[in-house]
Each structure stands twice: as C-alpha cells, then as structure tokens.
C-alpha positions in Angstrom: 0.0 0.0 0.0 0.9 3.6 -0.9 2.3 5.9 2.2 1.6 8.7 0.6 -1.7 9.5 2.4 -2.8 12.2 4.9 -4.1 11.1 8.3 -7.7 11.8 9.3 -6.9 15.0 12.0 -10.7 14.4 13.0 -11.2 12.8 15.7 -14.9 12.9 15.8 -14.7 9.3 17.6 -12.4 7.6 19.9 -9.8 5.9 17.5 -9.3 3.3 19.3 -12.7 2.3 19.8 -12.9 2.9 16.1 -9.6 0.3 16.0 -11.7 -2.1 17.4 -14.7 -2.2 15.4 -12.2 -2.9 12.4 -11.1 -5.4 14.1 -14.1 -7.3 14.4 -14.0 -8.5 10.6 -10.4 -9.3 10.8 -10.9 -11.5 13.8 -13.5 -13.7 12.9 -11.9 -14.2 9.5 -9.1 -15.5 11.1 -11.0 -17.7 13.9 -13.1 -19.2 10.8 -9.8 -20.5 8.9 -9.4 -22.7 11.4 -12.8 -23.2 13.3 -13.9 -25.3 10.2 -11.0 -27.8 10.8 -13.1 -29.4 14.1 -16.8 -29.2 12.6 -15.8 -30.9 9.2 -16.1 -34.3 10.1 -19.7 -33.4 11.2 -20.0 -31.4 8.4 -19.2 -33.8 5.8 -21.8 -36.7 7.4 -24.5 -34.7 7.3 -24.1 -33.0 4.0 -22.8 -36.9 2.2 -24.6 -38.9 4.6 -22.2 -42.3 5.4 -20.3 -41.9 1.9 -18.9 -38.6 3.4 -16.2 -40.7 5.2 -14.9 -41.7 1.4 -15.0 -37.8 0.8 -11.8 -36.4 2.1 -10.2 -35.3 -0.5 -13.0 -33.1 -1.0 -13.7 -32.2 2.4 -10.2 -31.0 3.1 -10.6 -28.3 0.4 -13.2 -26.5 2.6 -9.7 -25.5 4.7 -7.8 -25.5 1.6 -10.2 -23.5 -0.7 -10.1 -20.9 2.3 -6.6 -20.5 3.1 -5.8 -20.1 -0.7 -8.3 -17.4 -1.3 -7.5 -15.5 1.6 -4.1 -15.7 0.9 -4.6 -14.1 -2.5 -6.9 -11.3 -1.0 -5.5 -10.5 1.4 -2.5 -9.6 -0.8 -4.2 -8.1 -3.5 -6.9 -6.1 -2.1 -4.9 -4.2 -0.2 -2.7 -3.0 -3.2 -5.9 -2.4 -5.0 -7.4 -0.4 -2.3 -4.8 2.5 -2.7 -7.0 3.2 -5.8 -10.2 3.3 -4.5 -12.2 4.9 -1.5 -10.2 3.0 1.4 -13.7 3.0 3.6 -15.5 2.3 1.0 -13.5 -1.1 -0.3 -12.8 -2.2 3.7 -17.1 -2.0 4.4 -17.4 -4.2 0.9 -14.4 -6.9 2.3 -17.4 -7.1 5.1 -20.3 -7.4 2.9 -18.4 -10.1 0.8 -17.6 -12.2 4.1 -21.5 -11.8 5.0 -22.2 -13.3 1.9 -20.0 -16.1 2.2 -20.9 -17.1 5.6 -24.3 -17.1 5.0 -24.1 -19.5 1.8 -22.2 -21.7 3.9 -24.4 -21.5 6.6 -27.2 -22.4 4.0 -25.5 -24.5 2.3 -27.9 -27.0 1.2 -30.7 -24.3 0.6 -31.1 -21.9 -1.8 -27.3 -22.1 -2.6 -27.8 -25.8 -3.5 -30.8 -25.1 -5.6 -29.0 -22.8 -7.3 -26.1 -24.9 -7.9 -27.8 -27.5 -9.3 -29.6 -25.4 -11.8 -26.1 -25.2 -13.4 -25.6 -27.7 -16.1 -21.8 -28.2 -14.9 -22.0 -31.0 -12.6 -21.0 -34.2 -12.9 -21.2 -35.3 -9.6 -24.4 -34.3 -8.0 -23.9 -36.3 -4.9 -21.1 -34.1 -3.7 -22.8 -30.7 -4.9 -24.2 -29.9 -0.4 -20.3 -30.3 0.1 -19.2 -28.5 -3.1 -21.9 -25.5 -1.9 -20.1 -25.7 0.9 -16.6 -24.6 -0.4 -17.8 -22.3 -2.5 -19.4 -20.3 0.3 -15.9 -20.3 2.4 -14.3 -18.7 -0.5 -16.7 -16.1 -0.8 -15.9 -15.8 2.7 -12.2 -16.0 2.7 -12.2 -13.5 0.1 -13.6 -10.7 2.6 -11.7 -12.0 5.5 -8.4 -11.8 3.5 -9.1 -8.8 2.5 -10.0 -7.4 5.4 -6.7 -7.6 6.7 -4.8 -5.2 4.6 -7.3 -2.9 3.6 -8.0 -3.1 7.9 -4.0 -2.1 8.0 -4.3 0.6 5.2 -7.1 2.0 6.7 -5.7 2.4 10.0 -2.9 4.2 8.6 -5.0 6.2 7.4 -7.0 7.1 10.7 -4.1 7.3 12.8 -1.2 9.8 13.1 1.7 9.1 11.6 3.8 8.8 15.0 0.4 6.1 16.5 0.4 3.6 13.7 3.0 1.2 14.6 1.3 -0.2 17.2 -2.4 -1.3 16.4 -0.8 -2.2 12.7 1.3 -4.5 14.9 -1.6 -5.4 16.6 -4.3 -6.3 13.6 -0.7 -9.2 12.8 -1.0 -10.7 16.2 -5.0 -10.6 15.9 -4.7 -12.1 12.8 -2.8 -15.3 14.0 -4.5 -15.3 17.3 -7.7 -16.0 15.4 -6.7 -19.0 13.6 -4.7 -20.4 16.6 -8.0 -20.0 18.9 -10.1 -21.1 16.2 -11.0 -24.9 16.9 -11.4 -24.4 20.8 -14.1 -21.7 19.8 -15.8 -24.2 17.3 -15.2 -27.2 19.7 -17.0 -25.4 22.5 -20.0 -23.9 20.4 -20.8 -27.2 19.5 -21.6 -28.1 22.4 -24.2 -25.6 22.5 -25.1 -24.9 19.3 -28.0 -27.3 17.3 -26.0 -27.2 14.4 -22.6 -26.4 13.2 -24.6 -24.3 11.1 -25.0 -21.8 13.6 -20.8 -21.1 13.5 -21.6 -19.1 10.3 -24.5 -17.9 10.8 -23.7 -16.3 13.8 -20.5 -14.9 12.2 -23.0 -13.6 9.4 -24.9 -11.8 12.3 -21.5 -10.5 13.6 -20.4 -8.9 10.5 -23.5 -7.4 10.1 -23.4 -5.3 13.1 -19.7 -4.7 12.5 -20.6 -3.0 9.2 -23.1 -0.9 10.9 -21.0 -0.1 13.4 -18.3 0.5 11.5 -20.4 3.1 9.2 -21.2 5.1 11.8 -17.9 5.4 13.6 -16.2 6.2 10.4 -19.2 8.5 9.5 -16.7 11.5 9.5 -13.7 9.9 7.7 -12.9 11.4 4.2 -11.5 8.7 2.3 -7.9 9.0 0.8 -6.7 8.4 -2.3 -2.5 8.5 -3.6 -1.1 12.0 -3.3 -0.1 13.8 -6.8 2.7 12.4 -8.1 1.9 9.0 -7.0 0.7 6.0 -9.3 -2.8 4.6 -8.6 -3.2 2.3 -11.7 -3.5 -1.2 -10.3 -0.9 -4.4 -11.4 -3.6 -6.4 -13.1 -1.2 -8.4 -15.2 1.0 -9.2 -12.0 -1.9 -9.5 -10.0 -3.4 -12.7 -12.0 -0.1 -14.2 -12.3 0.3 -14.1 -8.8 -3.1 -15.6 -8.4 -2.5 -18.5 -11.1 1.1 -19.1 -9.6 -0.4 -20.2 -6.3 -4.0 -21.8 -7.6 -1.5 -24.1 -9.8 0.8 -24.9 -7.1 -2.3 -25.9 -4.6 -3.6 -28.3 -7.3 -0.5 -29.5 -8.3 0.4 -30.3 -4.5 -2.7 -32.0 -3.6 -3.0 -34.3 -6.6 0.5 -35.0 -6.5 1.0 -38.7 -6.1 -2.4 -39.3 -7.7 -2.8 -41.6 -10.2 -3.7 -39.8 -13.6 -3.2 -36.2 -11.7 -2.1 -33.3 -14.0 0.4 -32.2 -10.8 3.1 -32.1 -13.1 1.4 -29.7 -15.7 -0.2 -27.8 -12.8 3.3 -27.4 -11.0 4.9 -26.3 -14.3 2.6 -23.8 -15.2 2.7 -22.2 -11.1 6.8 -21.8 -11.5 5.8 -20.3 -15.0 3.4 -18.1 -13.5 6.0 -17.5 -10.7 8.4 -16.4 -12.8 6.6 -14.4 -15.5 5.3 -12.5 -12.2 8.8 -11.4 -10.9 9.4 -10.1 -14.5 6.6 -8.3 -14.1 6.8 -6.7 -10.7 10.5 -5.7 -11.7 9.2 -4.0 -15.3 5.8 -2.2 -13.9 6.0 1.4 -12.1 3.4 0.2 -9.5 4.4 -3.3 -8.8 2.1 -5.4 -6.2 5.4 -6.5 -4.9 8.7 -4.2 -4.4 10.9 -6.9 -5.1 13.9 -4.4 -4.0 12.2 -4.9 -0.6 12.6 -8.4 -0.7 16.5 -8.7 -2.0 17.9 -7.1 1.7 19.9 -9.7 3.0 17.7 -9.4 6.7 14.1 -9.4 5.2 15.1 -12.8 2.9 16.1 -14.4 6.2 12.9 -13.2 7.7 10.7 -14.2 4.8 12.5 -17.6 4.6 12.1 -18.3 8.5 8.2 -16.7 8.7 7.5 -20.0 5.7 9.4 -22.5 7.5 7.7 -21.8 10.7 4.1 -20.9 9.2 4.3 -24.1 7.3 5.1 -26.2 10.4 2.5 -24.2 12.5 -0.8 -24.3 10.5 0.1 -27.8 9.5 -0.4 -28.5 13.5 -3.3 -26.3 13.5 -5.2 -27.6 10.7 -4.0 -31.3 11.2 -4.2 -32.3 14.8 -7.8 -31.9 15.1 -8.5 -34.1 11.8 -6.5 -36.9 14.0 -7.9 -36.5 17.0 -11.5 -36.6 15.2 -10.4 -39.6 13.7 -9.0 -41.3 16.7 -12.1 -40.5 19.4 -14.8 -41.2 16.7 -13.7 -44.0 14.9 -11.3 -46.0 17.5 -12.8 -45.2 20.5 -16.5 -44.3 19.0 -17.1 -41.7 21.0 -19.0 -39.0 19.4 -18.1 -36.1 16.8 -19.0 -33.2 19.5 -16.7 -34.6 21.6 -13.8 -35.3 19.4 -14.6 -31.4 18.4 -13.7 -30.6 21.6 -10.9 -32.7 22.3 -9.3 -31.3 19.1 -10.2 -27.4 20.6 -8.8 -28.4 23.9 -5.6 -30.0 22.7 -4.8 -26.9 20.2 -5.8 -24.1 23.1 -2.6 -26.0 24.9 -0.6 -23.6 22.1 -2.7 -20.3 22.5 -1.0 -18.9 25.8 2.5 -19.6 25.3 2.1 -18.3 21.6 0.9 -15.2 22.9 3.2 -15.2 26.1 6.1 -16.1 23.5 4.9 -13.1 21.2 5.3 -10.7 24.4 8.3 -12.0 25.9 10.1 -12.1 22.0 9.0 -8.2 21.3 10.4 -7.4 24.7 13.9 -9.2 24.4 14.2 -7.9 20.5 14.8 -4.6 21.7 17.3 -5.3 24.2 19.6 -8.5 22.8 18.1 -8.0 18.8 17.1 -10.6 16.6 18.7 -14.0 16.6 18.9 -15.1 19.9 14.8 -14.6 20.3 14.8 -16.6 17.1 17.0 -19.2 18.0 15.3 -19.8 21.3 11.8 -19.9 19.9 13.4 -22.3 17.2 15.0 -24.7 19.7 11.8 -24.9 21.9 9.8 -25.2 18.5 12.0 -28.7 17.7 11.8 -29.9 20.7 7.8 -29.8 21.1 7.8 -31.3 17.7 9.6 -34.1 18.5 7.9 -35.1 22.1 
C-alpha cells in the first residue's frame, strides 16, 4: 500500500474504539480459517450422509479452498485499495464475508438449488459439500481482505507517530484468530444445534460490524495516492500471482495421484512464478517491491516466517483431523466430543504463543534478533519431537 496519504486530524470518535470495530472483521476471519477444521467431520456426514467418510479429498478443500483465497486477497486487495475509496473497499471486504458465511451456513438451501440449476455437474452427490466450499471462498475473500485494507485503513485514521502499534496489533490478531479457532468451534458445539449456527452467527457479527463500523467512520474522508503518486493497479501481475499459487495448490494435492495433471499444474505455477517477478520488476506500481525483498535481513525473515508458518498451521489444521479420527472411529465416541478434544488439545498452544509473542517483542529490543529466534526455534523442535 501507498504511504503517501494524509491522516484523518478528525477525531470525531475515539480511535481506538474505532480500531476495534475494524477489528471485528479481521478476527473472525481468522478464527473461521481454522474453526472449520473441528466441525468438518460433522459437516461432511450430514451433508454426504455415510459416503462422506470416502469424501476427504474433498472435504479437506473446505480448509484448503479458504486458506488459498484468503491468501490471494488479502495480498491483492490491499494493493488495490490505494486506488479506491479506502472506507468504502474495507465495508465491501465485510459485505463479501457476510455473503459467504451465510451460503455456507445455507449450504444445502437456496445455494444448492442454485447450484444444481447449473448444467456443470458431474457429480451431484457431492454438490451440499461442493456448496459448501464455494461459500468459504466467498468468505475467505472478505476475510483476507479485510486484513490489509483493515492495516491501510488504520494508517489512514491514525497519526503518523500512533500507527506502529495497532498495525502490529491487527498481525497478532490475525494469528491469534486462527490459533483459537478450533477451541471456539469445539465449544459452540456443544451448545449450538447445528454447526450451522458457526456461520450464521459470524453472518450476524459482520452485520453489526458494518453498521457499526459506518457510523464510527461517518466522519472519515477517504484517501486516495497523493499527486505524483501511481494509482493504476498491477492487473497483469496481479493474476499471475493468483494463477502461480491456484497451480501450485492443485499440483500439491494431486501430486502422487494416479492420472493427476500435478506435473502440468506445477509447471505452469513456477511459469506463472516467474513471469510475475518479471513483471513486478518492469511495472512502475508493482504489487510487490521486489527491492524490498533482496535485503539480505528481510530474505532471512521471509524464509524463516514460511518454515515456521508451514510447520505451525500444518499443527493447526491437522491435529484436530486426527484426534476426530481417533475418538470417533477408534474409541466411537461422538463427533461433538472429538470437536472438543481437538479445541482443547490446540488451546494448549494459545498462551504460550501469545506469552512467547510478548516475551520475544520485549527481548528484541534489548539483545536483537537472533537469539529470540534461536530460542523460539529450539523450543519449536523440541515440542515437535515429544
């Protein structure tokens, strides 16, 4: 996003209360990435019926579909929100997650209907699960989103010398969402009818967000790139971007597969890779400033966030398919509790993320970088391997 903005001097409204209210989209965004993970199993029986437990493959993208289309929003709309009314594109990233959370939460209603109405279906036994997935990506897309138009907007609320912090803050939100995410689904279950009720109730949420969020920002002129400054938006780089990583999700899950187009799909994502870097390095307003990227301190960081992201979420998103497995089908105990089990187990990692977030930020500034990193590293193996 573009820095060349002028903060809102108004402050017709407390701006932190005003913080919070965009915070609300952002947080549930990030607590339904990962809530999904404990009510699928449940999810997938009652949608497929017995055949469900044959389903995986295409239950799994309902965490899949959602991480990879929040991924690309959240990096796109961001950049494309310096060219637009900032308030204006954040309160449609809420609308869009409404939408989505309310097909998924009635999934096999009218969404269904209207799916099969379409003559592109082969396989009309899977179309409640397929409705499904298609309403977490039309909620991922707002979600994503939310997050860096959220970040842009801030900066755009907040003095210059006040932004650091609640930008920081919207990050640890962010990743405090998806870590808390199963213990919040495993313990509405057991009040909820329905698993349903997780997205409709998030529907609800949003709703009051936007209104909320309307009126709080009634007095905020939205900002647009100084003079001198290029608003045109990277489309070429943009679906590049968006092809490189759709490929390399398909290519990755059918990998293996027998008569899978991996190879093809993995071709065509470094293709798309690299056609994108040549493109971010040619453009004058590239989604990416690669120059960023090249400092010898940010390549470390980038290459350590992936390394520990990758090992993180698959812990997230795969302990509580196991422990559903293990309490439902080996000890037939039922799929509300397993949901639980799975929130309980993962809520183990909540406080000493968040205790190891505070301690790290506080150590940073008094021994630097690589000894917090190191430490967190070396207690990271060592959980991994008890």
């Amino acid at each position: 996003m573009n820095a060349a903005t002028s903060p809102q001097t108004s402050k017709p409204v407390n701006l932190w209360f005003t913080f919070a209210l965009i915070c609300v989209p952002i947080l549930i965004g990030s607590v339904d990435l990962t809530a999904i993970v404990v009510v699928l199993p449940q999810a997938t029986l009652e949608l497929l019926g017995p055949q469900g437990l044959e389903r995986a493959d295409l239950a799994l993208w309902a965490v899949t579909a959602y991480l990879l289309a929040y991924t690309i929003s959240l990096a796109l709309v961001g950049r494309l929100s310096d060219s637009l009314p900032r308030k204006q594109v954040f309160l449609g990233c809420i609308v869009i997650f409404f939408l989505g959370a309310l097909w998924a939460g009635t999934a096999t209603g009218a969404p269904l209907e209207a799916l099969r109405a379409l003559p592109i279906w082969s396989d009309t036994e899977s179309l409640p699960l397929v409705s499904l997935v298609i309403g977490r990506i039309i909620q991922a897309i707002g979600a994503g989103a939310s997050v860096s138009v959220g970040m842009a907007l801030v900066g755009d609320i907040f003095p210059e010398a006040e932004r650091a912090r609640p930008i920081a803050l919207i990050g640890a939100l962010d990743s405090l969402g998806w870590v808390i995410g199963n213990l919040y689904a495993g313990v509405m279950l057991q009040i909820l009818p329905s698993w349903r009720y997780l997205f409709l109730i998030n529907a609800g949420i949003a709703v009051i967000a936007f209104l909320l969020t309307i009126w709080a920002l009634r007095h905020h002129r939205s900002t647009r790139p100084a003079s001198g400054v290029s608003s045109r938006f990277d489309l070429a780089g943009a679906i590049l971007f968006g092809v490189a990583l759709i490929s390399l999700t398909l290519g990755v899950e059918t990998l293996g597969k027998t008569g899978s187009s991996s190879g093809i799909q993995l071709v065509i994502s470094a293709v798309a890779l690299i056609l994108f870097v040549v493109v971010q390095v040619q453009v004058k307003n590239p989604l990416f400033d690669l120059r960023f990227v090249t400092q010898k301190g940010v390549r470390a960081a980038l290459v350590m966030n992936l390394i520990v992201g990758f090992a993180l979420i698959l812990m997230v998103a795969g302990v509580p398919l196991m422990i559903n497995l293990r309490v439902v089908f080996l000890r037939g105990e039922g799929l509300l509790s397993g949901a639980l089990q799975a929130g309980l187990m993962l809520s183990a990692l909540t406080l000493p993320l968040v205790a190891g977030v505070i301690v790290g930020e506080r150590r940073f500034h008094k021994v630097g970088t690589a000894l917090p990193v190191a430490i967190g590293l070396i207690f990271t193996i060592i959980g991994f391997l008890l």
